[in-house]
Each structure stands twice: as structure tokens, then as C-alpha cells.
N, C-alpha and C positions, 0 to 999 in steps of 0.2 A: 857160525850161524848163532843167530839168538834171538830170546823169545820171549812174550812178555803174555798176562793175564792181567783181566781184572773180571770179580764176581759183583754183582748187587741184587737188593730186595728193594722192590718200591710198592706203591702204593698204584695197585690194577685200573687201567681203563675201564672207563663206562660207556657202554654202547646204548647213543641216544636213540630212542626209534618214535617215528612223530605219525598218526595216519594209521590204519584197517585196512585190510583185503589188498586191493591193484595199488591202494593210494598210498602205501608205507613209505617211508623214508626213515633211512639209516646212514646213522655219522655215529663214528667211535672219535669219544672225546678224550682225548690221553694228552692234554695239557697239566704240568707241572697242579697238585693242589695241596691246600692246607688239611682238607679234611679227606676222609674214607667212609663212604656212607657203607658201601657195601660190606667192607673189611678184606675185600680180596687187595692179596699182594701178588706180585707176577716178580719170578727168579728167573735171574740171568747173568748170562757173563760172556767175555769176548776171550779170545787166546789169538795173539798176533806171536806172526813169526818174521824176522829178519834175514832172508837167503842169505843177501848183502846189506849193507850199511846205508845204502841210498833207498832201498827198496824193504816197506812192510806190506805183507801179507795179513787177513785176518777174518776169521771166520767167529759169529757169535749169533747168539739165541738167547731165547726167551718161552718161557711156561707159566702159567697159571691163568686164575679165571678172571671170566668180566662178568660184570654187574650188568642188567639192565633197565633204563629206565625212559618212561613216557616222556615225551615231550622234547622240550631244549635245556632242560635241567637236569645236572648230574644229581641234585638234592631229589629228583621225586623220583626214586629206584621204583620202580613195577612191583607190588604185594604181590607174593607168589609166584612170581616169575623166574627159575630157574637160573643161576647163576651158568656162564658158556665156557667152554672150554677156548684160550688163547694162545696160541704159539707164535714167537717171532722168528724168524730163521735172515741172515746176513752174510753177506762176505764184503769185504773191504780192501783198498788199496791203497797205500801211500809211497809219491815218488818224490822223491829228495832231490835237487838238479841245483847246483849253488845257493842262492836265495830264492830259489822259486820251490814252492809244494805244489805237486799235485795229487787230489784225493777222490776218490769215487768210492759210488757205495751202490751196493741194490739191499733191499731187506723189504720182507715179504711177510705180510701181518695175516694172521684167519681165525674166524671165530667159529667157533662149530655151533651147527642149529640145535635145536630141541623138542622134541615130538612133544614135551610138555610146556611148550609157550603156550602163553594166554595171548601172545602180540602178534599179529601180522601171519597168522595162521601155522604158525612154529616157523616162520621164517628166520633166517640171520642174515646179516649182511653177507652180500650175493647170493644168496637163495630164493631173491626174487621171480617168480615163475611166469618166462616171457611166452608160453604158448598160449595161454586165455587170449580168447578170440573177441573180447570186452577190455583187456588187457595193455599195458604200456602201449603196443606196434599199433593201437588201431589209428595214430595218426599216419598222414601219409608221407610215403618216401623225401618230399618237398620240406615239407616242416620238418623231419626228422635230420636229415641233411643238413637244413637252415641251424637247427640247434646245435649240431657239429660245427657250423663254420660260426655262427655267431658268438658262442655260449647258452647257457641257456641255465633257469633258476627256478626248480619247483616252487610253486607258493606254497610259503610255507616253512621251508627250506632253509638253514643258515649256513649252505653252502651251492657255491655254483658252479656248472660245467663248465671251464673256462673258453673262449672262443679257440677254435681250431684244435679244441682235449690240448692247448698248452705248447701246440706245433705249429710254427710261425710257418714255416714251410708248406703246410699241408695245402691241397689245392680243391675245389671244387669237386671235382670228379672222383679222389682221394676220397672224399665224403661221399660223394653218394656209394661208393664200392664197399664203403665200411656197412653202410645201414643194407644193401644187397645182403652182405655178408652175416650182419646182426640177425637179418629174418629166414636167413640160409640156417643158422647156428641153431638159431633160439626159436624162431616161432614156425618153422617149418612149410612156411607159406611159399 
């Protein structure tokens, strides 16, 4: 068996947040940059292990904080606004078969909230709170369903829910069971 590592230090995501109250929206923006407005770096590293020769295994992570800032701009960080706690967590696979690779991966990002945001009432991405009864669900089942199967793009927004969440498969009924399920979960309606 054999086993390999690598460690790095980069230069931390900034979590965009655009919008007040019901109307927030959140994209963390962790594209490659030249600058660091914040100064936050995020550590991490992967450690792969080799059972066999054809087959890697690999488990890797990631810590540190994010910056956040108003608008669609990683340059305008929010005065005052509490820098969030970041963790990545990963597992990995690689299968060697002649000249064919095959690779998969899950990794799983979260930003923890803060009682002392100035933005979106200490919200963070997913801490959106669907039971306001003024709130996201007050559209109906129809349109909420139609936004699952079509896509759908907050205004505003510089990203979109892609049609069908990205599952060519998914069906009709598929959608409406999800949005059942969203107000079963989340708004207890």
C-alpha cells in the first residue's frame, strides 16, 4: 500500500450577499484572485491512500475564514461585518482501468452565521428562514414546481437554479413532491 499528501494556504472566499430581510441572496465567490481584500486565508490539505495500484482513495479538508461583502463585488467587503467561520470536508476516488480514469468526488462547503451581522438579519448562506408567512413559500405550489422544472433566476441574482436542479431525469410529479416536501420541512404549512 501507498500513500500520498499534499498541504496548501490560499487566499479565503468571499461570501457575496446582495438584498435585506426575505430578499437576501448569497453566492460565495471562491474563484482563483489576484487580490485579498479581506486578508483571510483558508488551510488545507488532502492525504490519498493507495490499497492497490489501480485504485486511489482520498479524504481532504479545508479551515479558515470568509470575508463578507455587499453586492456582486468581492472588492466592496461589508464595514463591520464579522468575518464567518469556513470548513471544507471531501472524499475522493480514483480508478485506473488501462487507459481509462475514472474520478469522483463529493466535498461539502459551510459557513457559519453570526449573531453579529449587520446583513440579512445575521443570516449565512443556508440560514435562510423559510417559515415567515410573507416569506420565500408565499408563492404557490404551481410556480414553485414551474421554477424546479424550468430553472429559475432571482433578479438580481448572478446565478440561476438550473432547469430540473440539473437532473435531466427528473419528472413533473418529481417536482411537485420536492416543493410538498420543502413546506413539510421548512415552512410547516
Amino acid at each position: 500500500m501507498r500513500a500520498n499528501y499534499a498541504t496548501y494556504v490560499s487566499k479565503g472566499p468571499t461570501l457575496l450577499v446582495d438584498g435585506h430581510g426575505d430578499e437576501v441572496e448569497m453566492e460565495m465567490e471562491t474563484e482563483a484572485a489576484t487580490s485579498n481584500a479581506d486578508g483571510n486565508m483558508v488551510y488545507g490539505g488532502r492525504f490519498g491512500f493507495l490499497p492497490i495500484p489501480a485504485i486511489e482513495l482520498g479524504l481532504s479538508g479545508a479551515v479558515g475564514k470568509i470575508g463578507v461583502a455587499e453586492g456582486h463585488e468581492v472588492s466592496e467587503l461589508s464595514a463591520g461585518e464579522p468575518d464567518r467561520d469556513y470548513t471544507v470536508i471531501g472524499v475522493d476516488a480514483i480508478y485506473n482501468w488501462s487507459t481509462l480514469q475514472l474520478r469522483g468526488e463529493f466535498i461539502e462547503q459551510s459557513v457559519g452565521s453570526d449573531s453579529g451581522s449587520t446583513i440579512a438579519d445575521g443570516a449565512a448562506a443556508g440560514d435562510l428562514d423559510f417559515t415567515k408567512k410573507d416569506g420565500r413559500f408565499t408563492k404557490t405550489d404551481e410556480v414553485l414546481a414551474s421554477h424546479i422544472m424550468n430553472g429559475f433566476k432571482s433578479p438580481g441574482s448572478s446565478m440561476a437554479m438550473p432547469a430540473k436542479v440539473g437532473i435531466s431525469s427528473l419528472t413533473q410529479e418529481q417536482a411537485e413532491a420536492i416543493v410538498t416536501h420543502m413546506r413539510q420541512a421548512f415552512a410547516g404549512n
